[in-house]
Biopython code that builds the backbone (N, CA, C, O; Angstrom):
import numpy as np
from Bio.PDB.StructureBuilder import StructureBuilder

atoms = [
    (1, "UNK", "N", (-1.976, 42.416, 19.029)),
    (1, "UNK", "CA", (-1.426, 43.753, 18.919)),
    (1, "UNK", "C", (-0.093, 43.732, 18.171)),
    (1, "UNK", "O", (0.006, 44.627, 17.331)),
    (2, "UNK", "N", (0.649, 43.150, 18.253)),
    (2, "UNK", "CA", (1.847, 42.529, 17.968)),
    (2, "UNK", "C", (1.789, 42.352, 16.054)),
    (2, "UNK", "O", (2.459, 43.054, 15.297)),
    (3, "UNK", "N", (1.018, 41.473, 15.698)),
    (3, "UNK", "CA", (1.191, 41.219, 14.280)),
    (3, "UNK", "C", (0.294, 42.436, 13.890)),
    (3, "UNK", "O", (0.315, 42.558, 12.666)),
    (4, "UNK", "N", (-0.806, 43.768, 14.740)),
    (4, "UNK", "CA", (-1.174, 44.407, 13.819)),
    (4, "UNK", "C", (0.068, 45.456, 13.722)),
    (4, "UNK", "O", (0.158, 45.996, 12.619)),
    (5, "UNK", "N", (0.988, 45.814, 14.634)),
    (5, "UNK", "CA", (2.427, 46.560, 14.652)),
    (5, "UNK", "C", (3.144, 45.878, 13.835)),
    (5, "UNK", "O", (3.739, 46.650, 13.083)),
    (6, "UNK", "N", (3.353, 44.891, 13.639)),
    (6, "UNK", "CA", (4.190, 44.086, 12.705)),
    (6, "UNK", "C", (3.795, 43.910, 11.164)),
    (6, "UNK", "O", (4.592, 43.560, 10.294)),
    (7, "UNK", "N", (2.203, 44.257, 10.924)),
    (7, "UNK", "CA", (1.866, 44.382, 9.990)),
    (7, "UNK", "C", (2.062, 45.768, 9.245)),
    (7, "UNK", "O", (2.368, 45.949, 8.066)),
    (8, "UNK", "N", (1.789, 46.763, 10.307)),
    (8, "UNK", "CA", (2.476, 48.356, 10.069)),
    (8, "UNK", "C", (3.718, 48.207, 9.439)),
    (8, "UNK", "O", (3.913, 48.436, 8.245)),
    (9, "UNK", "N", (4.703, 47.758, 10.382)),
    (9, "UNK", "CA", (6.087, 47.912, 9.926)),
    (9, "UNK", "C", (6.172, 47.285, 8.492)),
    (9, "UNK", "O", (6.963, 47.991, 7.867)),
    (10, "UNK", "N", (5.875, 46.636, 7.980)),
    (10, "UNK", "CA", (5.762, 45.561, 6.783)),
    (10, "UNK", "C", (5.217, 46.625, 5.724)),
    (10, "UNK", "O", (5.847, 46.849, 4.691)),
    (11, "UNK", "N", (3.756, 47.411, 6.095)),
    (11, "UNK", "CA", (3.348, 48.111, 5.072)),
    (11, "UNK", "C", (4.268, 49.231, 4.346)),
    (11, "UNK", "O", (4.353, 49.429, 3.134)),
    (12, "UNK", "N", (5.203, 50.185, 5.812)),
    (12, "UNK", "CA", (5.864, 51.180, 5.504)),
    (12, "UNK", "C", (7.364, 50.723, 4.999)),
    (12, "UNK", "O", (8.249, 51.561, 4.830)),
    (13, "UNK", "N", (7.592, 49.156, 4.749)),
    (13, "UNK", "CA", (8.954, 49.208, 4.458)),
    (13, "UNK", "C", (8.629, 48.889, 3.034)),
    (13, "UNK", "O", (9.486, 49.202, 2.207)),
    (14, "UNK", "N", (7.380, 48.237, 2.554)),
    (14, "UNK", "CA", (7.175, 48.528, 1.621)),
    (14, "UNK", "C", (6.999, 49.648, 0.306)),
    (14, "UNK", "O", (6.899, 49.520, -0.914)),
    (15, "UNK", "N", (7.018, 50.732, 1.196)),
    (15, "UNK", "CA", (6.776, 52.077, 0.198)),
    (15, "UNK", "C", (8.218, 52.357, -0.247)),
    (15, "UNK", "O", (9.247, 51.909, 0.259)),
    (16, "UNK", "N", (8.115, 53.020, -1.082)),
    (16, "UNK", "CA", (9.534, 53.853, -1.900)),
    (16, "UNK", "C", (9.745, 55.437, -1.120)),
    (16, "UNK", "O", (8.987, 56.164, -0.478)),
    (17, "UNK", "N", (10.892, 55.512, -1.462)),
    (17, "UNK", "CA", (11.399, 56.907, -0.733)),
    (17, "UNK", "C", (11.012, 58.005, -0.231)),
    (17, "UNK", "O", (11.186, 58.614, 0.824)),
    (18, "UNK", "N", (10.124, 58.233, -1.741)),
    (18, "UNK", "CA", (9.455, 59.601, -1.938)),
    (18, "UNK", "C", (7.958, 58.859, -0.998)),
    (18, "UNK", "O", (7.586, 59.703, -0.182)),
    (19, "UNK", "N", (7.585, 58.313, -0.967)),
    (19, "UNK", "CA", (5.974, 58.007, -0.639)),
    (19, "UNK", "C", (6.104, 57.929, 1.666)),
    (19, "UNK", "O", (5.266, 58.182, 2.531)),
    (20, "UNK", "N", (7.072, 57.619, 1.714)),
    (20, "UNK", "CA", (8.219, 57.546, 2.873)),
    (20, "UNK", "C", (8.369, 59.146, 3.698)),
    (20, "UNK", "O", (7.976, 59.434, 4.829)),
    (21, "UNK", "N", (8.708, 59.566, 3.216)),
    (21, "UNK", "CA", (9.212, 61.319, 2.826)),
    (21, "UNK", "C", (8.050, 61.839, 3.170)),
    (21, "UNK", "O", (7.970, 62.447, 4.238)),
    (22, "UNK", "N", (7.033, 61.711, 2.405)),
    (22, "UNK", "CA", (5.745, 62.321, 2.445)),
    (22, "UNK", "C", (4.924, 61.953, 3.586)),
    (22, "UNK", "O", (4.112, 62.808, 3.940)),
    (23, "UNK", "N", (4.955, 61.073, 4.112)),
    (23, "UNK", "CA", (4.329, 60.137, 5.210)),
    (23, "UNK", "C", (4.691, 61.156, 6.656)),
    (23, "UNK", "O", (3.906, 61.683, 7.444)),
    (24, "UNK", "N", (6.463, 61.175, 6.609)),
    (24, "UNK", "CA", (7.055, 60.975, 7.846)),
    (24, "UNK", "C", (7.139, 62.671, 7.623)),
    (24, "UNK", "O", (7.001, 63.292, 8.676)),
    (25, "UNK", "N", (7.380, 63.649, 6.188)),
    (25, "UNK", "CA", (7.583, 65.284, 6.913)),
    (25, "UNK", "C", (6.328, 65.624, 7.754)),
    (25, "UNK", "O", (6.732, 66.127, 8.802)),
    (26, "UNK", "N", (5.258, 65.575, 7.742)),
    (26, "UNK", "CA", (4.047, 66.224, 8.322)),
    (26, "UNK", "C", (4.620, 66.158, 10.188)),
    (26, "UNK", "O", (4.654, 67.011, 11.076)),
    (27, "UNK", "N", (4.876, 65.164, 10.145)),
    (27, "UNK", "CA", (5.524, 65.317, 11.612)),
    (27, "UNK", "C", (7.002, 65.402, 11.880)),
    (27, "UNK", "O", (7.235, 65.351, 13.088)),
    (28, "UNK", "N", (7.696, 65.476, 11.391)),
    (28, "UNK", "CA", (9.154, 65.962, 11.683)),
    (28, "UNK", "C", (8.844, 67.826, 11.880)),
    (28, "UNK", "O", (8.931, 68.521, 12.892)),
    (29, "UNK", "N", (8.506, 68.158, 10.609)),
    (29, "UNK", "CA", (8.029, 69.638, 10.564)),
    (29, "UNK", "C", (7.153, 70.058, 12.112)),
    (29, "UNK", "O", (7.462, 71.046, 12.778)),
    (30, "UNK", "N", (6.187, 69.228, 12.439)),
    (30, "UNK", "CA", (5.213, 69.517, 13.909)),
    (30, "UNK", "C", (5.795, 69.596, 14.600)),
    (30, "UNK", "O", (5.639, 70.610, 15.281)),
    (31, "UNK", "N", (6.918, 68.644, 15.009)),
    (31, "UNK", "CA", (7.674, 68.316, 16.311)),
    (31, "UNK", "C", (8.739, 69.318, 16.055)),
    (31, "UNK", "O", (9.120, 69.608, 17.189)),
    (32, "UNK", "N", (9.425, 70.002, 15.219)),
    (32, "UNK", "CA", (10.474, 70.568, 15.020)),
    (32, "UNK", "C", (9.863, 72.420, 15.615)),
    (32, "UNK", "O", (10.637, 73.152, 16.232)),
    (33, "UNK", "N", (8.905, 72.706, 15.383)),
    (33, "UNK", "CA", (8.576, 73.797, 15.514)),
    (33, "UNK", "C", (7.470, 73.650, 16.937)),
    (33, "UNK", "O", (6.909, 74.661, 17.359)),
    (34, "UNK", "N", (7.308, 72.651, 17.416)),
    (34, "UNK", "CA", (6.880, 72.994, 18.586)),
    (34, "UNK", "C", (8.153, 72.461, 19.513)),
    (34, "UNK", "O", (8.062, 73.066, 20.581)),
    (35, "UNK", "N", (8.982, 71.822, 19.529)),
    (35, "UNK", "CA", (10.405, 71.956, 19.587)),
    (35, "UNK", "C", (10.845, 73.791, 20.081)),
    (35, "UNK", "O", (11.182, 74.276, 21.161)),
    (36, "UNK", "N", (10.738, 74.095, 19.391)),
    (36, "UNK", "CA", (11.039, 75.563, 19.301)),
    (36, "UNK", "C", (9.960, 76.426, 20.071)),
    (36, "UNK", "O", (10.409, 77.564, 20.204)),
    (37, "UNK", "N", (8.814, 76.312, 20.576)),
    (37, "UNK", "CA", (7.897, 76.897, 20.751)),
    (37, "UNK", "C", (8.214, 76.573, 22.162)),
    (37, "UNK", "O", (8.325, 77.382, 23.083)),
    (38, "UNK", "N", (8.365, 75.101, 22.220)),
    (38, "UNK", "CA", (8.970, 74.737, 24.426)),
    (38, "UNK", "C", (10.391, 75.512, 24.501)),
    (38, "UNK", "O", (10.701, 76.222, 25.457)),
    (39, "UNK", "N", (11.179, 75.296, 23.423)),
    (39, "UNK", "CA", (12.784, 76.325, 24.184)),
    (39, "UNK", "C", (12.117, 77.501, 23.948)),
    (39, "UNK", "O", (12.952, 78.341, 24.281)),
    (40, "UNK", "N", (11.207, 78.048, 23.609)),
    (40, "UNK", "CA", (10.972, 79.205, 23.917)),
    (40, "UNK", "C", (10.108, 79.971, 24.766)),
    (40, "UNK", "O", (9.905, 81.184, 24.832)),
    (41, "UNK", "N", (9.509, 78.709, 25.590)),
    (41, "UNK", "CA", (8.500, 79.267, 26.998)),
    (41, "UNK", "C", (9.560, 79.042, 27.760)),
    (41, "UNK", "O", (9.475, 79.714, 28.788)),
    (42, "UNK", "N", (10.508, 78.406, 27.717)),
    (42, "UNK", "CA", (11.367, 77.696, 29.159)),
    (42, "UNK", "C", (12.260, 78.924, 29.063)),
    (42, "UNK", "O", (12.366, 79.515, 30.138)),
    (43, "UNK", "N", (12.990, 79.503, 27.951)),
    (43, "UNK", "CA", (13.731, 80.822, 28.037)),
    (43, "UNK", "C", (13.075, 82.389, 28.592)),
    (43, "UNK", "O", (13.531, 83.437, 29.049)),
    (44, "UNK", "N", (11.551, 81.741, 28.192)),
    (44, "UNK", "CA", (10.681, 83.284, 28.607)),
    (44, "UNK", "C", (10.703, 83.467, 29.837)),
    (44, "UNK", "O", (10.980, 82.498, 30.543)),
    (45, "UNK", "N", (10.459, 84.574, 30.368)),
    (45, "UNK", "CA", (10.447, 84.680, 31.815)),
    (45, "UNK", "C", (8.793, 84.648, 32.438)),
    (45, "UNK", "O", (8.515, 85.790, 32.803)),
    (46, "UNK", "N", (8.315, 84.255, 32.531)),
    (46, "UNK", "CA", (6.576, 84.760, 32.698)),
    (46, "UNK", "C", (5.981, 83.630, 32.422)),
    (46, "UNK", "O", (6.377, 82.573, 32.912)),
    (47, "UNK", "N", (5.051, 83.695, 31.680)),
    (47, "UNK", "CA", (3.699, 82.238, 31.443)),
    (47, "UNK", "C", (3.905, 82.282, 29.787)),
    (47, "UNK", "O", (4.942, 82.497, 29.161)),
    (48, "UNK", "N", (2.826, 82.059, 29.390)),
    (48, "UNK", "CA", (2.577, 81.828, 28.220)),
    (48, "UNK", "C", (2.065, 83.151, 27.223)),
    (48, "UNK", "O", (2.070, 83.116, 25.993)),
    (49, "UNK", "N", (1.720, 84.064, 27.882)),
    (49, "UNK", "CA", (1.293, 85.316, 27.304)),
    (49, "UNK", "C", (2.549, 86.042, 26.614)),
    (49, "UNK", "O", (2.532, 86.794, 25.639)),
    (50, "UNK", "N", (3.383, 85.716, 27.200)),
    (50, "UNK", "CA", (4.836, 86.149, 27.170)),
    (50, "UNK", "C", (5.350, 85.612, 26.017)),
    (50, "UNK", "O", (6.061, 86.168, 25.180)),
    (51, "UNK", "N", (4.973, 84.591, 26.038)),
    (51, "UNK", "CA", (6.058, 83.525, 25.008)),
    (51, "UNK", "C", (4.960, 84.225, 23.745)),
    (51, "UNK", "O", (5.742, 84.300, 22.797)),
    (52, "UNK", "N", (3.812, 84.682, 23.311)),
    (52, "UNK", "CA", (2.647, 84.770, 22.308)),
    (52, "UNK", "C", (3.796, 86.179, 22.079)),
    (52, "UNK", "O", (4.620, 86.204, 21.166)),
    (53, "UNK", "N", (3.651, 87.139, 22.972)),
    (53, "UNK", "CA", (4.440, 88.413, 22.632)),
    (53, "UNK", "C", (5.672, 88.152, 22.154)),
    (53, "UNK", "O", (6.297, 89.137, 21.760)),
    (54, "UNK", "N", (6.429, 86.630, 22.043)),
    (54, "UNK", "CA", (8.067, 87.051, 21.811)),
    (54, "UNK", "C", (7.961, 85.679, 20.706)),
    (54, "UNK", "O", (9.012, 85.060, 20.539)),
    (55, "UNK", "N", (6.772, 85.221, 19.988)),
    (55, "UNK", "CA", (6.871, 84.666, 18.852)),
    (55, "UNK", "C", (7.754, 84.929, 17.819)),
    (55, "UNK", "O", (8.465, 84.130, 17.208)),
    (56, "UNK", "N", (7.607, 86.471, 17.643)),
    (56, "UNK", "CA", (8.647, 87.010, 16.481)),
    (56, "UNK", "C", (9.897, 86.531, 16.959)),
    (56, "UNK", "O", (10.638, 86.567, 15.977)),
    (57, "UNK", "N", (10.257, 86.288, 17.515)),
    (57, "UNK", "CA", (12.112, 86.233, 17.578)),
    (57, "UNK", "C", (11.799, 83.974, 17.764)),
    (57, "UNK", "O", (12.793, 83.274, 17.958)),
    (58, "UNK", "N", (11.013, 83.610, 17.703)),
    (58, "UNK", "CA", (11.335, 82.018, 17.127)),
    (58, "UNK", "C", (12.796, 81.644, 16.049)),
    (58, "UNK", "O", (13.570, 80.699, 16.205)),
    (59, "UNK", "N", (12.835, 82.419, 15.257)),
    (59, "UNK", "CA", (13.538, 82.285, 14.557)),
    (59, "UNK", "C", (15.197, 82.572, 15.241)),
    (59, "UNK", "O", (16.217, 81.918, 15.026)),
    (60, "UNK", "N", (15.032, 83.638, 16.012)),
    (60, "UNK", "CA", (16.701, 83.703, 16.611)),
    (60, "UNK", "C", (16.822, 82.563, 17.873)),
    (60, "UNK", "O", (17.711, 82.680, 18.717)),
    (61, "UNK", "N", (16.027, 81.665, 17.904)),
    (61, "UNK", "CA", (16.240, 80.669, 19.262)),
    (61, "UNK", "C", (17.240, 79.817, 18.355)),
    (61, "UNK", "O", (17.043, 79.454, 17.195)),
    (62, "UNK", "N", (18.591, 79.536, 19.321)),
    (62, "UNK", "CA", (19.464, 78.981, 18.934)),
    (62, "UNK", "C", (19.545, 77.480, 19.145)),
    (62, "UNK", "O", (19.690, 76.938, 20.240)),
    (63, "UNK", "N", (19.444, 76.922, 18.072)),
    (63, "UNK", "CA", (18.680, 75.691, 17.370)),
    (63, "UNK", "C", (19.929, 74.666, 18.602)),
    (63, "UNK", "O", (21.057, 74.399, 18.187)),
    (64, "UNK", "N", (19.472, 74.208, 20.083)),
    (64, "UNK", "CA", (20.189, 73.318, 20.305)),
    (64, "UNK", "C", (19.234, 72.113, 21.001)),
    (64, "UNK", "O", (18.053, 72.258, 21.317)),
    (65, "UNK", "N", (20.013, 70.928, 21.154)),
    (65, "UNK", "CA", (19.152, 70.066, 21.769)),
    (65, "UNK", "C", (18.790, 69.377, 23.072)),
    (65, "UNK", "O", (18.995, 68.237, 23.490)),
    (66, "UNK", "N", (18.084, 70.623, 23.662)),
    (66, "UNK", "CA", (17.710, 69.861, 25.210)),
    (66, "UNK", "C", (16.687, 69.054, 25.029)),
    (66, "UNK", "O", (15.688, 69.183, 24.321)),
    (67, "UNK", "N", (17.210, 67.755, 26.111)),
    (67, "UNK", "CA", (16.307, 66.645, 26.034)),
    (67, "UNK", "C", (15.055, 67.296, 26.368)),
    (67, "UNK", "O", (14.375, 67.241, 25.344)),
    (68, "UNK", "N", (14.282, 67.999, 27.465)),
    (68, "UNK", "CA", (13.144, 68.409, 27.718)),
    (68, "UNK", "C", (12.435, 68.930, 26.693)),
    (68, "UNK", "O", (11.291, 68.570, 26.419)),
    (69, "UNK", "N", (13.222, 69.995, 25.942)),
    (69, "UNK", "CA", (12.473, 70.720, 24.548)),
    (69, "UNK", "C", (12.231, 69.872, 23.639)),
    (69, "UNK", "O", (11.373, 70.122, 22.793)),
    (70, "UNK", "N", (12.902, 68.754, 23.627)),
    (70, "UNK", "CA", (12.949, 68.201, 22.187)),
    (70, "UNK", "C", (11.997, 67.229, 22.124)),
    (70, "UNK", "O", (11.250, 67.171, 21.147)),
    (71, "UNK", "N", (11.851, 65.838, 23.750)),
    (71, "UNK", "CA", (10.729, 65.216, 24.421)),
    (71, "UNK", "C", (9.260, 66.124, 24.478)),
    (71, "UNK", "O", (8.187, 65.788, 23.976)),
    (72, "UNK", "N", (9.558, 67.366, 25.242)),
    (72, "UNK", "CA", (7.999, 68.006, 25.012)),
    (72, "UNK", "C", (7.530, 68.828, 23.525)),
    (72, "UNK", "O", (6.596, 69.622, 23.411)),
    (73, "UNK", "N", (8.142, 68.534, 22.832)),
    (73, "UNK", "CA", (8.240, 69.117, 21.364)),
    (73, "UNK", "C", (7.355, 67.824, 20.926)),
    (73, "UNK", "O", (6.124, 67.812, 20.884)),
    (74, "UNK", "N", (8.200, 66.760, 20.616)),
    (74, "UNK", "CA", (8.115, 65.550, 20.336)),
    (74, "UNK", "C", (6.425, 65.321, 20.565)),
    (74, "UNK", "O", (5.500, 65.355, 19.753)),
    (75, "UNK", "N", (6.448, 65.095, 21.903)),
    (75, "UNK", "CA", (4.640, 64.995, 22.269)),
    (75, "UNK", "C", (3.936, 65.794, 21.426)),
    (75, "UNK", "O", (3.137, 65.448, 20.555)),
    (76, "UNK", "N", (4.288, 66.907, 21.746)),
    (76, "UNK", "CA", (3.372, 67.773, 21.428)),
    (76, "UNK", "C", (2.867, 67.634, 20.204)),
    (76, "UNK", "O", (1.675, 67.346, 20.107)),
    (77, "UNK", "N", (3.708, 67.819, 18.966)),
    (77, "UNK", "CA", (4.066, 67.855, 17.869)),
    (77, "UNK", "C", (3.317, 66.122, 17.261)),
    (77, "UNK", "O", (2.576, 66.077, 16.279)),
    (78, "UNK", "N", (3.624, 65.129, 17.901)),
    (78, "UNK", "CA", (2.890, 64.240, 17.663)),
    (78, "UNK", "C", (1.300, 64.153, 17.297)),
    (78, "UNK", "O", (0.566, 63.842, 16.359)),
    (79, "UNK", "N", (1.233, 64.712, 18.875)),
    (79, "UNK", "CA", (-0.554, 64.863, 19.222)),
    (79, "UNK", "C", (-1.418, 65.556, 18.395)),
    (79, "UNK", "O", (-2.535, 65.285, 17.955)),
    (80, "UNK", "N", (-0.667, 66.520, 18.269)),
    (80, "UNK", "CA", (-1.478, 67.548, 16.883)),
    (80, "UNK", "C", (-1.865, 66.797, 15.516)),
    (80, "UNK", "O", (-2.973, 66.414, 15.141)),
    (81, "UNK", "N", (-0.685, 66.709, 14.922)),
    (81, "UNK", "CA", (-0.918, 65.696, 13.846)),
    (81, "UNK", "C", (-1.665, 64.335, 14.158)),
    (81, "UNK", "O", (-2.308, 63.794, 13.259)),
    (82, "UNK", "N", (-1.585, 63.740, 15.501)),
    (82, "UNK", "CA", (-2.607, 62.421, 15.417)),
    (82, "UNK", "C", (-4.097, 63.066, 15.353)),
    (82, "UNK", "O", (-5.048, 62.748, 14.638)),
    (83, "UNK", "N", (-3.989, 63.999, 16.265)),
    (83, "UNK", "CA", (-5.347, 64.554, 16.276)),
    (83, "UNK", "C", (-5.638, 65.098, 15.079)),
    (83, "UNK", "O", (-6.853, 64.984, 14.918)),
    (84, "UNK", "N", (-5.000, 65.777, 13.911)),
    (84, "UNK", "CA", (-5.465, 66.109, 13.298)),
    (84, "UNK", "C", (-5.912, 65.206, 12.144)),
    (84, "UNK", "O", (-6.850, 65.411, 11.374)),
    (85, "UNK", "N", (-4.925, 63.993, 12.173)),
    (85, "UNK", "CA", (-5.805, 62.848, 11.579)),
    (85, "UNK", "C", (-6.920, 62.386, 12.108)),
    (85, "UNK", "O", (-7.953, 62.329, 11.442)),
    (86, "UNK", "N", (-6.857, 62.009, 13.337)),
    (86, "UNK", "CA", (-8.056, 61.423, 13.593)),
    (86, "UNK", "C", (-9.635, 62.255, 13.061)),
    (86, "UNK", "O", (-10.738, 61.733, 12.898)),
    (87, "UNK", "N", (-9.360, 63.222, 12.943)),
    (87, "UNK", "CA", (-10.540, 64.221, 12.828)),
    (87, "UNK", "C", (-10.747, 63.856, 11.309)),
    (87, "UNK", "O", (-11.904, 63.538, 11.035)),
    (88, "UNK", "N", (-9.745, 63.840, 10.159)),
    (88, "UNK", "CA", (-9.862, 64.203, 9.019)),
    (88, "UNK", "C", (-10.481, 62.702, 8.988)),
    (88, "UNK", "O", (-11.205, 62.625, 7.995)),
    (89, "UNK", "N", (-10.465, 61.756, 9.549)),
    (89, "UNK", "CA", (-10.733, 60.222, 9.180)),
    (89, "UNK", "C", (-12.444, 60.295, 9.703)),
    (89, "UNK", "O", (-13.327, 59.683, 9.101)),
    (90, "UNK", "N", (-12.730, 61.264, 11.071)),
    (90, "UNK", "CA", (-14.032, 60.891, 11.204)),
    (90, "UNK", "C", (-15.043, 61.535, 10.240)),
    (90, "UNK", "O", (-16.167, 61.042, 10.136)),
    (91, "UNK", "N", (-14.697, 62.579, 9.559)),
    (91, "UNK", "CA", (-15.113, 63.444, 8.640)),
    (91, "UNK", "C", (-15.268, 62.415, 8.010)),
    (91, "UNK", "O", (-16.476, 62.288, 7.810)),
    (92, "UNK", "N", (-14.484, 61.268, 7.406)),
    (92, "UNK", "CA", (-14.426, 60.963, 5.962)),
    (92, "UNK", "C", (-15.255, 59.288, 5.826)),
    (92, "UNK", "O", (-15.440, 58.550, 4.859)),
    (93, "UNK", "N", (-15.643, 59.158, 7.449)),
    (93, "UNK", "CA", (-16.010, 57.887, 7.007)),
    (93, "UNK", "C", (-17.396, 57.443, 6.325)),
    (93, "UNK", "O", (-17.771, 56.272, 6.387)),
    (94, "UNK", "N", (-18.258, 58.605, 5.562)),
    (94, "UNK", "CA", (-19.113, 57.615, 5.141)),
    (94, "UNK", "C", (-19.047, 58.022, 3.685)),
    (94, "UNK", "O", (-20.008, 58.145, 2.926)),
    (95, "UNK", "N", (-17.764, 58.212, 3.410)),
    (95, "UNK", "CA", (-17.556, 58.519, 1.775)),
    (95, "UNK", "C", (-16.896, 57.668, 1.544)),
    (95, "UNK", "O", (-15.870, 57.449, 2.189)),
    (96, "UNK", "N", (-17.331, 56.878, 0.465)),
    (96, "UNK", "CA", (-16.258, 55.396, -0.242)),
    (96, "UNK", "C", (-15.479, 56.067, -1.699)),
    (96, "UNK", "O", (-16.086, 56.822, -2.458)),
    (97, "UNK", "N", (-14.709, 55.837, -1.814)),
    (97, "UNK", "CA", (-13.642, 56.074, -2.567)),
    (97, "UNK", "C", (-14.148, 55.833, -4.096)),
    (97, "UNK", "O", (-14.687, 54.775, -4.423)),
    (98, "UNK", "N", (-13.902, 57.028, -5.106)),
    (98, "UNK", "CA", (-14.660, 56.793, -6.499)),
    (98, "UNK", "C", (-16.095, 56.375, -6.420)),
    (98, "UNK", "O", (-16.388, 55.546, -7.281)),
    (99, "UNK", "N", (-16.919, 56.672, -5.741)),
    (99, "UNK", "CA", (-18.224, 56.688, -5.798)),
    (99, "UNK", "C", (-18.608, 57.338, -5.293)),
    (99, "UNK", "O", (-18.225, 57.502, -4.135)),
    (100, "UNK", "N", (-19.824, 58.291, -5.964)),
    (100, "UNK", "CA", (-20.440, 59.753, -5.774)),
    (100, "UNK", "C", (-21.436, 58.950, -4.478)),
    (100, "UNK", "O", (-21.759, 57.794, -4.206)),
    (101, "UNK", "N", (-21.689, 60.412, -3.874)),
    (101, "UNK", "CA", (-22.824, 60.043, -2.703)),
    (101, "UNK", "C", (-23.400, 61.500, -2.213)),
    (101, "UNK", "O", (-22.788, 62.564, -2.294)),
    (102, "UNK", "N", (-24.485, 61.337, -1.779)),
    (102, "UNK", "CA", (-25.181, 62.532, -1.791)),
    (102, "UNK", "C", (-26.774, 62.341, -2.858)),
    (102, "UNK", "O", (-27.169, 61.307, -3.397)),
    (103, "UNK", "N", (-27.549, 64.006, -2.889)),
    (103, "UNK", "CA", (-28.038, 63.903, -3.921)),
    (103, "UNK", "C", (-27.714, 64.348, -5.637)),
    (103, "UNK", "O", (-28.262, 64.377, -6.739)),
    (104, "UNK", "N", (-26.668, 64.595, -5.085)),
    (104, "UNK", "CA", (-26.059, 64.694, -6.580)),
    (104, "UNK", "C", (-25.413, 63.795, -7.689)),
    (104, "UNK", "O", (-24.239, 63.818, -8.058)),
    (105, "UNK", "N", (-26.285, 63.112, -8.076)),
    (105, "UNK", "CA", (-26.268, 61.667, -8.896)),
    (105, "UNK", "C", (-25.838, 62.010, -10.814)),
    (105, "UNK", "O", (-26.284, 62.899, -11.538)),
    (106, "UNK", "N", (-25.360, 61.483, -10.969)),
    (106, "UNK", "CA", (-24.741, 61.670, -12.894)),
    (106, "UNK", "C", (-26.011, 60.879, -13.186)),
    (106, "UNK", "O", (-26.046, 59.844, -12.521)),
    (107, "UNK", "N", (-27.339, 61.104, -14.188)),
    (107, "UNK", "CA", (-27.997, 60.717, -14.660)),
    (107, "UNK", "C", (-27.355, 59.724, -15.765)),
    (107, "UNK", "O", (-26.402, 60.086, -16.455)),
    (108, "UNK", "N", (-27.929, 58.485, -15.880)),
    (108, "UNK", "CA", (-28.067, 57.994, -16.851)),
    (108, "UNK", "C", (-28.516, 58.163, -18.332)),
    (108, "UNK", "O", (-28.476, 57.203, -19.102)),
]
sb = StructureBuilder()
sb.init_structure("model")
sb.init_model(0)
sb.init_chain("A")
sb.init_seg("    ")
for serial, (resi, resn, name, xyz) in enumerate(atoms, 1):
    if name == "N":
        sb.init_residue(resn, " ", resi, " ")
    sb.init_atom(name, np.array(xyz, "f"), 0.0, 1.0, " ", f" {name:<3s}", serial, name[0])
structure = sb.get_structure()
């Protein structure tokens, strides 16, 4: 387990800035706005129906950092994006890369 984590770390210190950037916004952006979505059930008064009705004002929640919002943000915000990889990967596994598949073949 160890050298395949160690092999991770190795791959991503290898990339350049921009390739870095691109990797790591998809989840800064997730966690940042569900971030905002927990300080804003914990400020609501009620359940969750509540917090759907007072979406519009996300934007006036005053951007601070409680450990709870930011930890259940964090999860949250994680999970989505893993999950939403994992899905896009099971979709994709019986397509190989630059080679057509299907019945739609380029005649010779």
């Amino acid at each position: 387990m160890m050298k395949w984590i160690n092999g991770k770390i190795e791959q991503f210190k290898e990339l350049d800035r921009k390739e870095k950037f691109m990797l790591i916004l998809p989840y800064a952006f997730c966690i940042f706005l569900c971030s905002r979505v927990v300080e804003l059930y914990r400020l609501c008064n009620g359940d969750f129906v509540k917090v759907m009705y007072n979406i519009e004002y996300l934007y006036k929640s005053f951007p601070h950092f409680s450990c709870k919002d930011v930890l259940y943000g964090t999860l949250i915000g994680w999970g989505i994006i893993t999950y939403s990889r994992y899905e896009t990967r099971l979709h994709r596994k019986n397509t190989r890369k630059g080679i057509e598949y299907g019945s739609a073949r380029w005649s010779a």
